[in-house]
Backbone as CSV, one residue per row, in Angstrom:
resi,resn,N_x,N_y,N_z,CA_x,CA_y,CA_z,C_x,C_y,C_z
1,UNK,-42.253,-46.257,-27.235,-41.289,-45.257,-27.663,-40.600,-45.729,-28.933
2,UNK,-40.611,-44.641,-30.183,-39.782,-45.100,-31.332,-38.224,-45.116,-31.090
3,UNK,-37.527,-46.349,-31.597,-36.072,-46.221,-31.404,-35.416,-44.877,-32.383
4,UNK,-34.756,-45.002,-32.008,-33.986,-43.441,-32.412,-32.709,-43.848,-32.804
5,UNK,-32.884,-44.870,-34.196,-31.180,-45.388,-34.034,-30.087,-44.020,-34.534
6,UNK,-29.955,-42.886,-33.990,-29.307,-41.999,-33.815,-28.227,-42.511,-32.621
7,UNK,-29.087,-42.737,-31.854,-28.751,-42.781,-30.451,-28.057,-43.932,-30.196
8,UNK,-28.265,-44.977,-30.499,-27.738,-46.312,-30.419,-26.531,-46.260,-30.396
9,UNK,-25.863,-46.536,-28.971,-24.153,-46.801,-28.380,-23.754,-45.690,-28.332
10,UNK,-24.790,-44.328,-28.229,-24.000,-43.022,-27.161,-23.985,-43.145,-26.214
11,UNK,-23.047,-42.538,-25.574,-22.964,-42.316,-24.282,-23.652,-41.052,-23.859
12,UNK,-24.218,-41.000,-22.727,-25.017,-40.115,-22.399,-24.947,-39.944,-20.704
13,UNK,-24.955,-38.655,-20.478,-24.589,-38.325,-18.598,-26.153,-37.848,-18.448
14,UNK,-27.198,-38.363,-17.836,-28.265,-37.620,-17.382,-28.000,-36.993,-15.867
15,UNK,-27.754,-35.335,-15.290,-28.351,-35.085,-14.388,-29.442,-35.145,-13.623
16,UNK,-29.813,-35.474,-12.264,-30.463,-35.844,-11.619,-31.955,-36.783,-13.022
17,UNK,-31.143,-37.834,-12.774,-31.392,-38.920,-13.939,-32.334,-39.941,-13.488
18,UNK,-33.104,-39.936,-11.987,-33.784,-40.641,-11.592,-35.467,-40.156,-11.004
19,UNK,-35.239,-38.815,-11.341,-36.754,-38.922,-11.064,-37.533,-38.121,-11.242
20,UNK,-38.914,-38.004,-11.698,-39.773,-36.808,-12.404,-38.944,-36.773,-14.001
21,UNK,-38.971,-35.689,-14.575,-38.477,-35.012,-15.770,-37.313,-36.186,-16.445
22,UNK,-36.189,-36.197,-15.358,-35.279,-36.987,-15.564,-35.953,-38.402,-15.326
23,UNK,-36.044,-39.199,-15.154,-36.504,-40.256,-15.064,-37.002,-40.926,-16.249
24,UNK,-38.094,-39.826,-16.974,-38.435,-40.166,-18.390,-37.408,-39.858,-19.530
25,UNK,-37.018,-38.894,-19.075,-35.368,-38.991,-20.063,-35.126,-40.184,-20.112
26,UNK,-34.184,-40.323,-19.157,-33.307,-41.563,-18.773,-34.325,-42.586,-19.795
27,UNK,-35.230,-43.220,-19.723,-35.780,-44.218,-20.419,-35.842,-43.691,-21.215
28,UNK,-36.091,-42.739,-21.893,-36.224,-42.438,-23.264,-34.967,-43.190,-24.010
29,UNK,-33.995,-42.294,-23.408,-32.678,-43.196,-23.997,-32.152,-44.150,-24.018
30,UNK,-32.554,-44.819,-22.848,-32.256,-46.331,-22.807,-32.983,-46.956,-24.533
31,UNK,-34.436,-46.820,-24.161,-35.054,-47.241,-25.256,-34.398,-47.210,-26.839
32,UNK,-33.276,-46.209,-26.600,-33.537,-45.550,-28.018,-31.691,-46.009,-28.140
33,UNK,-31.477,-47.403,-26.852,-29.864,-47.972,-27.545,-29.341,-46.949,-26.618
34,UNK,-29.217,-46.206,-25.733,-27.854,-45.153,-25.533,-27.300,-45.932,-24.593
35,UNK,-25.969,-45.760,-24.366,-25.672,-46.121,-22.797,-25.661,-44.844,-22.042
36,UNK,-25.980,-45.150,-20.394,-26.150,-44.282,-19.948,-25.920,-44.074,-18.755
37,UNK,-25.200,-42.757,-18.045,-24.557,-42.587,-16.827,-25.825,-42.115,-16.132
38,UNK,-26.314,-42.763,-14.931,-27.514,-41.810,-14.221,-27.210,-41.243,-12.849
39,UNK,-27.613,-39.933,-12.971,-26.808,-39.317,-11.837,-27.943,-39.076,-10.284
40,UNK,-27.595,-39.156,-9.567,-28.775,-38.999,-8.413,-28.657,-38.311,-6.954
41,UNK,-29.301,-37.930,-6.495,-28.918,-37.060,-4.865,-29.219,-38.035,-3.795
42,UNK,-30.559,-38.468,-4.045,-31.388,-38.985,-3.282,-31.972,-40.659,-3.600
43,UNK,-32.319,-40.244,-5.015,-33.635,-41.508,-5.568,-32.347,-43.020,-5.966
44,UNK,-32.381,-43.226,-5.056,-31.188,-44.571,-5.100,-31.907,-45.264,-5.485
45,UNK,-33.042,-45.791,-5.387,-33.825,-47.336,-5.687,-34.067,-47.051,-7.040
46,UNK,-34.533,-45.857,-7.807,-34.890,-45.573,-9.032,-33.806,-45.307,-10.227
47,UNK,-32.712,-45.513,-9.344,-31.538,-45.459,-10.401,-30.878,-46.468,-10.466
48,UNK,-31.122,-47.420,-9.552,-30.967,-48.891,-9.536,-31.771,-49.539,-10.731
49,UNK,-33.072,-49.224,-10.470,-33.999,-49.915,-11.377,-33.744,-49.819,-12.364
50,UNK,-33.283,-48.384,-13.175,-32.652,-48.069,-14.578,-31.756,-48.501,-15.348
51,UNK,-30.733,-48.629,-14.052,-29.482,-49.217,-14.197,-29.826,-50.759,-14.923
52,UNK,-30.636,-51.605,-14.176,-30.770,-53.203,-14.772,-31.668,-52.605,-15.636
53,UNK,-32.561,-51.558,-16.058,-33.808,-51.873,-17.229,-32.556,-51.644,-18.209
54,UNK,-31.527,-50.822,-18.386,-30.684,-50.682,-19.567,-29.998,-51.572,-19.779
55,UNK,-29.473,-52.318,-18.481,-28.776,-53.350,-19.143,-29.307,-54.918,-19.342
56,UNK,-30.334,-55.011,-18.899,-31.467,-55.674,-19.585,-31.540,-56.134,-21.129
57,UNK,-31.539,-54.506,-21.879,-31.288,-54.440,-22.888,-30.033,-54.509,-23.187
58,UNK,-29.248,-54.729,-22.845,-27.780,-55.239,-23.414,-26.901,-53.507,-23.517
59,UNK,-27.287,-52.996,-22.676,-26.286,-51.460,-23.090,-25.553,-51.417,-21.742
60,UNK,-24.736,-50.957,-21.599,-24.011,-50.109,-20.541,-24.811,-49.130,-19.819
61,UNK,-24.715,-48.931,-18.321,-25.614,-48.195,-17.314,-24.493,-47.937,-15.710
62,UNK,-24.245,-46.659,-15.702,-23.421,-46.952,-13.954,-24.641,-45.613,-13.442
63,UNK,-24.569,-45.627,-12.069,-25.198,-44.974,-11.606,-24.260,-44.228,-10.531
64,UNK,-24.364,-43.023,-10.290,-23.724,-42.161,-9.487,-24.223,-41.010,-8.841
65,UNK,-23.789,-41.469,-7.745,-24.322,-40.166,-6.571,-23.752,-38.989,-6.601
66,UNK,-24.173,-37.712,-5.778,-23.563,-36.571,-6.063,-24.420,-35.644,-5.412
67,UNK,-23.453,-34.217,-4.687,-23.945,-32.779,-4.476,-23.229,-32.198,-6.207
68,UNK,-24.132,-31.873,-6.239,-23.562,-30.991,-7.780,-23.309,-29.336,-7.647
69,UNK,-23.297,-29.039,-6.285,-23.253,-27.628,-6.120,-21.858,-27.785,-5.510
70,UNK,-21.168,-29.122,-5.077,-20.211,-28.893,-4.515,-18.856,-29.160,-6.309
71,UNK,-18.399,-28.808,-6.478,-17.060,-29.080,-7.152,-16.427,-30.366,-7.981
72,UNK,-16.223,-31.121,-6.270,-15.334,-31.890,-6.624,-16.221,-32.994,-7.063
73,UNK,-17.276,-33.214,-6.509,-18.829,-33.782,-6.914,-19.336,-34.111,-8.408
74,UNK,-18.951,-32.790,-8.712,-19.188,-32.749,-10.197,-17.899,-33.045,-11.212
75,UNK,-16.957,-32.664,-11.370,-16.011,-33.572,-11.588,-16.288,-34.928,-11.876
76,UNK,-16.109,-35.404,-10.552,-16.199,-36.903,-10.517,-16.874,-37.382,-11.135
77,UNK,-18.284,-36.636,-10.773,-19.359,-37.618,-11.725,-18.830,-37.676,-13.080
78,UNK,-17.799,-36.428,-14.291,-17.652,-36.864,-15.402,-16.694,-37.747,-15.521
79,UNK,-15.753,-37.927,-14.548,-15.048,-38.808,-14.765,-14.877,-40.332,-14.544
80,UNK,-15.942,-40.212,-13.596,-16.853,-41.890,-13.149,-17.241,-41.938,-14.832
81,UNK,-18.265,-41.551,-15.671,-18.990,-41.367,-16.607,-17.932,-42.183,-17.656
82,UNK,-16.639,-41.370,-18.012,-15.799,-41.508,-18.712,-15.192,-43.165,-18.798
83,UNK,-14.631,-43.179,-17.362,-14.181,-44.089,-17.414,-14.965,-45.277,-17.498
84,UNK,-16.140,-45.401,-17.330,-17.153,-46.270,-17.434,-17.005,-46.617,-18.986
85,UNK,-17.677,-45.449,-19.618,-17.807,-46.023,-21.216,-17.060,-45.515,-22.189
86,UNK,-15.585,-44.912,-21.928,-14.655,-44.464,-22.754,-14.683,-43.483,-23.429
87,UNK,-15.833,-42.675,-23.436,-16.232,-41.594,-23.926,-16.967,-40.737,-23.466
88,UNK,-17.819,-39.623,-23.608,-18.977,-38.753,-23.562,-19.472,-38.094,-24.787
89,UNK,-21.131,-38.801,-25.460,-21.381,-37.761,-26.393,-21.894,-36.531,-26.099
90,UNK,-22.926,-37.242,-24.848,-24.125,-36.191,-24.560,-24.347,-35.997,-23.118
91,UNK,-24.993,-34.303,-23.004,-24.619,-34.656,-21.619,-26.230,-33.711,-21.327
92,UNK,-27.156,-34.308,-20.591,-28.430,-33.624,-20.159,-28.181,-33.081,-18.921
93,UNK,-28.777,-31.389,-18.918,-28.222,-31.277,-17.487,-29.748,-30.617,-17.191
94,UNK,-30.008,-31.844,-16.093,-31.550,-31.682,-15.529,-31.953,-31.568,-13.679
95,UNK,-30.688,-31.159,-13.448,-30.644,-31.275,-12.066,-31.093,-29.576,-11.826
96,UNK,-32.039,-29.852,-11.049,-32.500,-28.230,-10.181,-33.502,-28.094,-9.445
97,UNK,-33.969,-27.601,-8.949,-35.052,-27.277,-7.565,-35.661,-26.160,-7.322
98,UNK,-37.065,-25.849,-7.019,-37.222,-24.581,-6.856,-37.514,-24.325,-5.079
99,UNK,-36.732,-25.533,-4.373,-36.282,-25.629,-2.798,-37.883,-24.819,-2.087
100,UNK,-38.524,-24.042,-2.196,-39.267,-23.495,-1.192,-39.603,-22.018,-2.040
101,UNK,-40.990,-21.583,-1.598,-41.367,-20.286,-2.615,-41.076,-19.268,-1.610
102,UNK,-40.480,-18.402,-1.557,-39.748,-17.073,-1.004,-40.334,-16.038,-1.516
103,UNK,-41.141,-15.311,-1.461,-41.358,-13.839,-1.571,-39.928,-12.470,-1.663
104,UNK,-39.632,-11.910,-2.753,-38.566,-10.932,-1.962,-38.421,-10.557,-0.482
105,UNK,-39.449,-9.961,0.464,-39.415,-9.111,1.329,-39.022,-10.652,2.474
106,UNK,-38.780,-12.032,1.644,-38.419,-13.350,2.389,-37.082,-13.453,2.454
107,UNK,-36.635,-13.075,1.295,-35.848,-13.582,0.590,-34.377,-13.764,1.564
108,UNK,-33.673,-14.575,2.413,-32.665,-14.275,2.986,-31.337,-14.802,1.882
109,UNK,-30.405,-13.635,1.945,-29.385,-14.132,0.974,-28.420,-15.678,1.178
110,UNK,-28.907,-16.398,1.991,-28.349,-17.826,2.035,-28.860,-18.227,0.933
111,UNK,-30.366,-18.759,1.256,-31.246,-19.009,0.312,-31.240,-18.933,-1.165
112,UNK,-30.911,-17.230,-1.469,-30.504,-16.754,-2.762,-29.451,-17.992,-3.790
113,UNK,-28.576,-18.099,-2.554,-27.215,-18.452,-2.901,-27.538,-20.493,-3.397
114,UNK,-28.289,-20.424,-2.271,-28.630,-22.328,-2.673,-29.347,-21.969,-3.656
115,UNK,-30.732,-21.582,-4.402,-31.194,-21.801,-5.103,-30.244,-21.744,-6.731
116,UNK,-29.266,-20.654,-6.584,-28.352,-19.990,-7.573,-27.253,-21.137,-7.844
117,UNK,-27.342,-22.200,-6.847,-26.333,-23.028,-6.708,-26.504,-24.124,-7.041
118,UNK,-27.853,-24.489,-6.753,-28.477,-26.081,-7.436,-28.566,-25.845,-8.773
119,UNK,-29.553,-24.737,-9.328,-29.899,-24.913,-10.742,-29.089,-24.112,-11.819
120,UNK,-27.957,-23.396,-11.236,-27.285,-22.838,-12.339,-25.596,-22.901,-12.068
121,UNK,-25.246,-22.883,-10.653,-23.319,-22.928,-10.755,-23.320,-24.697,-11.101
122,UNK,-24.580,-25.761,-10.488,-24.344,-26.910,-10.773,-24.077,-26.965,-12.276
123,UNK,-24.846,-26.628,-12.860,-24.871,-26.815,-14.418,-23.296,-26.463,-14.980
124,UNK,-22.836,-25.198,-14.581,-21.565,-24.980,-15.225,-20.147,-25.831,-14.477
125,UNK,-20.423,-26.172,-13.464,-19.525,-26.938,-12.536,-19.399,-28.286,-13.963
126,UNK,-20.899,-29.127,-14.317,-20.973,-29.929,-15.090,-20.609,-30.154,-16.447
127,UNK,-20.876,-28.982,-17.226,-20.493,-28.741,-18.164,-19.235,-28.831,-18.532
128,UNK,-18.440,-27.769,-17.828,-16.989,-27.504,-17.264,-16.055,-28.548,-17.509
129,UNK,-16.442,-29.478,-16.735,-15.715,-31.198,-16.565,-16.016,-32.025,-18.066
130,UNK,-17.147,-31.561,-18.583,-17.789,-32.806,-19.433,-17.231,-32.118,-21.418
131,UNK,-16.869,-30.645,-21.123,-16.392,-30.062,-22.019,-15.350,-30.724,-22.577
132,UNK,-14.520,-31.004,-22.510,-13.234,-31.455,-22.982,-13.252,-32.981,-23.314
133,UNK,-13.959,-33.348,-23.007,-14.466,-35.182,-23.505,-15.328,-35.086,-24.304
134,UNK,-16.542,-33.999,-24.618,-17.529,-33.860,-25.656,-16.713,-33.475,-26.922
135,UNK,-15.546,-32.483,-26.494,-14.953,-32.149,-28.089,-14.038,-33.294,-28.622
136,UNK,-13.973,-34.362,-27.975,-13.443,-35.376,-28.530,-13.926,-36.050,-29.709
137,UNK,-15.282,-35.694,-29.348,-16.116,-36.138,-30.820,-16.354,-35.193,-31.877
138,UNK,-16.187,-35.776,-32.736,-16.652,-35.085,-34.164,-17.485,-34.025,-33.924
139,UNK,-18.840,-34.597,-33.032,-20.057,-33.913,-33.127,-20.699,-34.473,-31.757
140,UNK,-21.400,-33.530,-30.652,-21.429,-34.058,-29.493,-22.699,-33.152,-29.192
141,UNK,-23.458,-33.196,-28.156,-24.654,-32.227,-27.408,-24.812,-32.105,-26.316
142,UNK,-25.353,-30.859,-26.255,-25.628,-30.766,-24.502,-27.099,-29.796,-24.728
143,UNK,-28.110,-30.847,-24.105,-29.725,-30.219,-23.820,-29.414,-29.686,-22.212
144,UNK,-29.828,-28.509,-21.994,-30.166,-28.178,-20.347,-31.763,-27.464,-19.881
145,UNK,-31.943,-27.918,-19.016,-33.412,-27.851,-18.669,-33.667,-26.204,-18.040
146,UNK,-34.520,-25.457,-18.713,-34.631,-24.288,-18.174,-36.018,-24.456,-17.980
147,UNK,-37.164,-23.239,-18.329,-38.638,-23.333,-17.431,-39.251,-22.888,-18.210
148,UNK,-40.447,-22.329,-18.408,-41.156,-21.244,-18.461,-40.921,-19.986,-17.744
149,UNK,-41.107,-20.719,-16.198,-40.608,-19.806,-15.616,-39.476,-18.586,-15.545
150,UNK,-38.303,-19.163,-16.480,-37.101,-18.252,-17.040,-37.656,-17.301,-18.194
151,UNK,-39.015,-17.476,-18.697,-39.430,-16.635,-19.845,-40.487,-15.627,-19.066
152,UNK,-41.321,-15.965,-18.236,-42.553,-15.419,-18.088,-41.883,-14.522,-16.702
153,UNK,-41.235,-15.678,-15.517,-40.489,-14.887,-14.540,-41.743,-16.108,-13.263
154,UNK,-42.675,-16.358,-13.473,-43.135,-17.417,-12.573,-44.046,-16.792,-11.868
155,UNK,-44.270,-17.971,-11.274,-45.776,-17.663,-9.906,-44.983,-17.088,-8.710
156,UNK,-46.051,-16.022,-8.331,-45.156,-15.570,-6.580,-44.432,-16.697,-6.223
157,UNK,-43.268,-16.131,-5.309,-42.342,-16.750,-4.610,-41.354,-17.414,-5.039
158,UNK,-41.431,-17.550,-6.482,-40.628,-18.466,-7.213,-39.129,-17.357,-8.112
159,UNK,-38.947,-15.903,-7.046,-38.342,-15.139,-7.766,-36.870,-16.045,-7.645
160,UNK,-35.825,-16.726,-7.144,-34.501,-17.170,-7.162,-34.601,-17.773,-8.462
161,UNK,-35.521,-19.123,-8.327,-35.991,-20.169,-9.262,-35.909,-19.350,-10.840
162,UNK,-36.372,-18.404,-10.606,-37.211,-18.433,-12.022,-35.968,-17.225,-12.600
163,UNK,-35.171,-16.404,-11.990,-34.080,-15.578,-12.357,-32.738,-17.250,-12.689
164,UNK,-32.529,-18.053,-11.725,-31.508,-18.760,-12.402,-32.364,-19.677,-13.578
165,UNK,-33.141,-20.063,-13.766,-33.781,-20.229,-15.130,-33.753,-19.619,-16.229
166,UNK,-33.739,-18.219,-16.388,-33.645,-17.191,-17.120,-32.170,-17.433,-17.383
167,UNK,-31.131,-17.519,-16.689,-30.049,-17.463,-16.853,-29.487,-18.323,-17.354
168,UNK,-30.555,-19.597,-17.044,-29.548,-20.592,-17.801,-30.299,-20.540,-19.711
169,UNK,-31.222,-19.623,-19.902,-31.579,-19.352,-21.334,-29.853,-18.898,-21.916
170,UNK,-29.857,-17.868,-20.980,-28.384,-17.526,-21.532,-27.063,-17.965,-21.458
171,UNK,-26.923,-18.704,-20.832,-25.950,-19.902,-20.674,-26.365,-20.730,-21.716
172,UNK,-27.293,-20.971,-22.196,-27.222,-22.000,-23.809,-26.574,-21.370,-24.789
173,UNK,-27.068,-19.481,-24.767,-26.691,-19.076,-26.076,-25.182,-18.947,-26.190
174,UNK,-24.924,-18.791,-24.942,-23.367,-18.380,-24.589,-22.796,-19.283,-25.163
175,UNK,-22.766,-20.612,-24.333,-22.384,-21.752,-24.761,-22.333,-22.547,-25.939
176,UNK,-23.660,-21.675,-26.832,-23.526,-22.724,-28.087,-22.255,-21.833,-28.881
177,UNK,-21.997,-20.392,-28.343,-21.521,-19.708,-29.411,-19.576,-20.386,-29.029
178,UNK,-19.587,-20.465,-27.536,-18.517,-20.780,-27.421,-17.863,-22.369,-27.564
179,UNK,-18.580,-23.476,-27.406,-18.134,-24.506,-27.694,-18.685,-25.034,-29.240
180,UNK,-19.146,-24.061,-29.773,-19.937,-24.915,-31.695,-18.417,-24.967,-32.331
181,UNK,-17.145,-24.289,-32.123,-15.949,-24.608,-33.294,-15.811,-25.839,-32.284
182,UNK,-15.592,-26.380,-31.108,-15.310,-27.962,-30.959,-16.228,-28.556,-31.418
183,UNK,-17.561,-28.737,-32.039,-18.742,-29.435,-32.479,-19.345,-29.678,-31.638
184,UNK,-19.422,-28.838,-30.581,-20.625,-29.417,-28.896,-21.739,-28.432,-29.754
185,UNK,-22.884,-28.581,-29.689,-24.119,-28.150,-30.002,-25.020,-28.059,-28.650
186,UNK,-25.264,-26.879,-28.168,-25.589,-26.859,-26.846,-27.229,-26.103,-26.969
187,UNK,-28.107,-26.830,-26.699,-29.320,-26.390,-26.694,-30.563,-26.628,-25.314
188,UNK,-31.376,-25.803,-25.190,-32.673,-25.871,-23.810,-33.929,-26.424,-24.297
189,UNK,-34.406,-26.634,-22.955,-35.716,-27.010,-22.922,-36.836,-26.179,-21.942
190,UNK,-37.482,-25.443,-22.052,-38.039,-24.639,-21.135,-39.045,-25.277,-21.170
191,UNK,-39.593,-26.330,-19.953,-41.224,-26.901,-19.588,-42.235,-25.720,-18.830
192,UNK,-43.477,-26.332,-19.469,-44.484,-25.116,-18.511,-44.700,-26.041,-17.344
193,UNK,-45.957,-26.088,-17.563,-46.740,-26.810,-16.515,-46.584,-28.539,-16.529
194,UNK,-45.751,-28.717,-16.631,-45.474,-30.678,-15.900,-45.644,-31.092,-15.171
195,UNK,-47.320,-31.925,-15.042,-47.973,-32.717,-13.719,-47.305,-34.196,-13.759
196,UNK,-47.573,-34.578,-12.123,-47.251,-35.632,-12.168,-45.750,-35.912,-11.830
197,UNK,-44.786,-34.986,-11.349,-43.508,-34.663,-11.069,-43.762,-34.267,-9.600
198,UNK,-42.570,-34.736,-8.840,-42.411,-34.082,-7.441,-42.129,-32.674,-7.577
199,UNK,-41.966,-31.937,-8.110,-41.802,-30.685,-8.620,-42.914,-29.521,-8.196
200,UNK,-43.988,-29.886,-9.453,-45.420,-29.641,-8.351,-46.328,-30.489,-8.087
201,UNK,-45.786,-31.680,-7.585,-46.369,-32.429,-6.516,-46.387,-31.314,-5.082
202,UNK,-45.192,-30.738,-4.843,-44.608,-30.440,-3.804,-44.714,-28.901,-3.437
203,UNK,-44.752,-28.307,-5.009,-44.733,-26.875,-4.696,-45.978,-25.933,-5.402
204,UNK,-47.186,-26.537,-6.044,-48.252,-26.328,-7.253,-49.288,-27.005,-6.362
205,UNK,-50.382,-26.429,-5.925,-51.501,-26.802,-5.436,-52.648,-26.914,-6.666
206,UNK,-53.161,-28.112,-6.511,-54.466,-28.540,-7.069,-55.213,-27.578,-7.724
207,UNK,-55.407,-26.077,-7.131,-56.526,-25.267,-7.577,-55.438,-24.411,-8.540
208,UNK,-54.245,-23.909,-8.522,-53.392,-23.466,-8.923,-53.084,-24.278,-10.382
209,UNK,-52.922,-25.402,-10.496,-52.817,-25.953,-11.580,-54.140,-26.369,-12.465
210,UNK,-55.374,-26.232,-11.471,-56.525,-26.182,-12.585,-56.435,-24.819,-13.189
211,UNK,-56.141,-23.833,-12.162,-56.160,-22.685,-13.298,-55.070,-22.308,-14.269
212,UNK,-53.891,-22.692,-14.486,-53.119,-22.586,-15.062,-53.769,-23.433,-16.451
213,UNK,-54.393,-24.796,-15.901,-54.532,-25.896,-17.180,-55.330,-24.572,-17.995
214,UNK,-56.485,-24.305,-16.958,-57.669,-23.616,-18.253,-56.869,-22.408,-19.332
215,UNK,-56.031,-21.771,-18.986,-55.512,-21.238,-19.473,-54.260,-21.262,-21.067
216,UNK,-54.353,-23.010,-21.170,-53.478,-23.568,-21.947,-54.302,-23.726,-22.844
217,UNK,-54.152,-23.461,-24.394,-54.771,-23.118,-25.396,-54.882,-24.901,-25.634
218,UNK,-54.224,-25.924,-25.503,-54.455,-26.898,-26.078,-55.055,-28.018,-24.956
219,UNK,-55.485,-27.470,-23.526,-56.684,-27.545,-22.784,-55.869,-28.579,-21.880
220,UNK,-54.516,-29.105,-21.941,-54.340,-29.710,-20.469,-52.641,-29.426,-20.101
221,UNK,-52.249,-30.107,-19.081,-51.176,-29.748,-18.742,-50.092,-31.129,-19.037
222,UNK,-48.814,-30.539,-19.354,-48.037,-31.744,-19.979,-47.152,-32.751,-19.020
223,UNK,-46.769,-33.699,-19.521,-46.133,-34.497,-18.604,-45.103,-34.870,-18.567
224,UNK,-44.197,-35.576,-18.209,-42.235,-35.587,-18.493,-42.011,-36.385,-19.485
225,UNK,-43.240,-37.321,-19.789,-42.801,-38.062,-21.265,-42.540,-36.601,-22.708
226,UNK,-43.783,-36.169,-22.296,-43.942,-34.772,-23.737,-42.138,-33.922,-23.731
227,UNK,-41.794,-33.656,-21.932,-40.408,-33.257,-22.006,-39.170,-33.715,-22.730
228,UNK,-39.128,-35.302,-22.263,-38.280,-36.428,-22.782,-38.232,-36.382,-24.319
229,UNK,-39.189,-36.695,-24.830,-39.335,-36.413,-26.476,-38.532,-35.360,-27.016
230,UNK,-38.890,-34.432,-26.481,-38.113,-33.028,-26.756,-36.568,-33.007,-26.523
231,UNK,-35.898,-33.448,-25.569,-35.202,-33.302,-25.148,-34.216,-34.379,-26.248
232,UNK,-34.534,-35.628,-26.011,-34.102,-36.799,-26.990,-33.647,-36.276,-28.277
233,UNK,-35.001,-35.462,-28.953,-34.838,-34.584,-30.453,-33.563,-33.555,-30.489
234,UNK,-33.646,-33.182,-29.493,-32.196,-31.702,-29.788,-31.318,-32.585,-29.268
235,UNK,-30.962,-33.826,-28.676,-30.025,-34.535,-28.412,-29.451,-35.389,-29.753
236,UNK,-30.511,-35.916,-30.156,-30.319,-37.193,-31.562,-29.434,-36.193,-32.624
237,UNK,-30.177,-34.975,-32.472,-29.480,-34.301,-33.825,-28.125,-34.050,-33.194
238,UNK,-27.218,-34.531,-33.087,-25.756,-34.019,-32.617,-25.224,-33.511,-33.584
239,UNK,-25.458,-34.219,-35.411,-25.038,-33.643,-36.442,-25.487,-32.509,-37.210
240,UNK,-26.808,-32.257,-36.533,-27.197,-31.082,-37.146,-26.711,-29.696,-36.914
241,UNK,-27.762,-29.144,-36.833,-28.215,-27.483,-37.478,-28.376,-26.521,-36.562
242,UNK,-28.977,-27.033,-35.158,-29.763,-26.543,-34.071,-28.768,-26.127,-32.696
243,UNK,-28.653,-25.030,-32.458,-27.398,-24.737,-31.832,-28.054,-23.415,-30.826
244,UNK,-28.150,-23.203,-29.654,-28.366,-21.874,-29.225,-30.047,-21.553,-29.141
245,UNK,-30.706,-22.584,-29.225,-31.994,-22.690,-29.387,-32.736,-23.051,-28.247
246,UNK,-33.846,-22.475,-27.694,-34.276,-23.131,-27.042,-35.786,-23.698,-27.046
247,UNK,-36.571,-24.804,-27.057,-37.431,-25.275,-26.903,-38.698,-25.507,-26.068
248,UNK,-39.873,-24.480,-26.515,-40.831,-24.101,-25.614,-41.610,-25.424,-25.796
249,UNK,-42.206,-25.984,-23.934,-42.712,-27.078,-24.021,-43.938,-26.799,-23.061
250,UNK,-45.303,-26.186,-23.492,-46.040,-25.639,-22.467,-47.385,-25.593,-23.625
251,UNK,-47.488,-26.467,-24.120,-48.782,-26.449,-24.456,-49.223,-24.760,-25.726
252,UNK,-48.697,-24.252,-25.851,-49.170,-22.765,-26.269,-49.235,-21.375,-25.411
253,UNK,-49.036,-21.861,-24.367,-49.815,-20.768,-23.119,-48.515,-19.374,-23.661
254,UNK,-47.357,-19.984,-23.810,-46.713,-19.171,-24.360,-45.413,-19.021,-24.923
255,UNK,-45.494,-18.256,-26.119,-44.746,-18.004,-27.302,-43.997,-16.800,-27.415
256,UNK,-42.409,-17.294,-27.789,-41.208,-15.914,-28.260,-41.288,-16.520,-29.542
C-alpha cells in the first residue's frame, strides 16, 4: 500500500472497523500514518490485532465496542474516540447489514425497523455526535458506505437493505450541503459485488455470484482492498473539491 502522507497523524473513527470492507479500511489507514479509533459489535480478536498492527507502527489505536442502533452507544463511541486522540478528522461510517433476505409479502415491520436501524439511524446517531468535533478543523471528512444496491434496488429479498442504502445516497447529499460551511466534506461509496466478505459469504450463493461476475464488463468481481482505496481517496482529500459525491465501485456493471 502507497503511504498517503495526507493522512499521517489523522485521526480517524472507522465504523464496524474490524471486518470484511472495514477491516481493509482500517489497514489502509494505519498504513498510510492515521491514528485510528476501531469500532466493533462482535470481531473482538480482529480489532485487537489492529489495535497492536497500528501501534506497532508507532500511531495511536483504541478499540471500542458498541450497538450503534442504540443512542447512547453511539455517542460514546465519539467521545471514547475524542478523548483518546484529542481530536476527530475523519469519520468512516461502514457499519450495516443486510440481516436476512425478506421478500415484501415477508416482510414483518420489526424487521423493517432493524434493518432501517443498523444501516441508516446508526449512521446519523454517528454522525450527529462526531459533527461538532469534525468542525473543529479547518477541513475534516466523512466517507459512508452505501451499495449498488441503493442504485439498482438489489437482488430479491434484499428490499429493507437496498431502500436504506438508497437513502443513505441521500444523506451524503444532504449532508454535504449542510455541514460544507463548517468544512466537513461528506462523501459515499457504493460497492457492487465484493467477494471474499462475510457479507456474501453469508447471503450470495456461489452460482449467484458467477452470474453476476459474467455480467461485469471488466470480467471479475471486486474485493475490500479495491473498496479501501476508494474510500482512503475521498478521505485524504479533506482539502479538496469533492463534496456530495458518490463513488461507484462495481467494476462497470453500472453507471449514473
Amino acid at each position: 500500500m502507497n503511504n498517503n502522507t495526507k493522512l499521517t497523524g489523522k485521526n480517524v473513527l472507522i465504523t464496524a472497523g474490524a471486518q470484511g470492507i472495514g477491516e481493509s479500511i482500517t489497514k489502509h489507514f494505519i498504513d498510510s500514518g492515521a491514528n485510528v479509533a476501531i469500532h466493533y459489535f462482535s470481531s473482538a480478536d480482529t480489532s485487537n490485532q489492529l489495535q497492536e498492527y497500528a501501534i506497532s507502527k508507532g500511531q495511536k489505536a483504541i478499540t471500542i465496542s458498541g450497538d450503534l442502533t442504540k443512542e447512547a452507544d453511539a455517542n460514546t463511541l465519539v467521545e471514547k474516540t475524542v478523548e483518546a486522540f484529542g481530536g476527530l478528522d475523519i469519520l468512516i461510517n461502514n457499519a450495516g447489514s443486510l440481516v436476512a433476505r425478506k421478500m415484501l409479502s415477508e416482510m414483518e415491520t420489526e424487521f423493517w425497523h432493524k434493518v432501517m436501524d443498523i444501516n441508516l439511524t446508526s449512521m446519523m446517531f454517528v454522525t450527529r455526535a462526531a459533527s461538532p468535533y469534525l468542525a473543529k478543523n479547518e477541513n475534516s471528512s466523512i466517507v459512508n458506505l452505501a451499495s449498488l444496491a441503493g442504485r439498482k434496488g438489489g437482488h430479491p429479498g434484499s428490499l429493507a437493505y437496498s431502500t436504506s442504502k438508497g437513502a443513505i445516497l441521500t444523506l451524503t447529499r444532504a449532508l454535504s450541503a449542510e455541514l460544507g460551511p463548517q468544512g466537513t466534506r461528506v462523501n459515499a461509496v457504493a460497492p457492487g459485488l465484493i467477494l471474499g466478505t462475510s457479507f456474501h459469504n453469508t447471503h450470495t450463493t456461489k452460482e449467484s455470484a458467477a452470474a453476476t461476475t459474467a455480467g461485469i464488463p471488466i470480467q471479475r468481481a471486486g474485493n475490500a482492498d479495491d473498496v479501501a482505496r476508494a474510500v482512503l481517496y475521498l478521505a485524504s482529500e479533506y482539502d479538496g473539491f469533492i463534496t456530495g459525491a458518490t463513488l461507484d465501485i462495481n467494476g462497470g456493471v453500472y453507471n449514473m
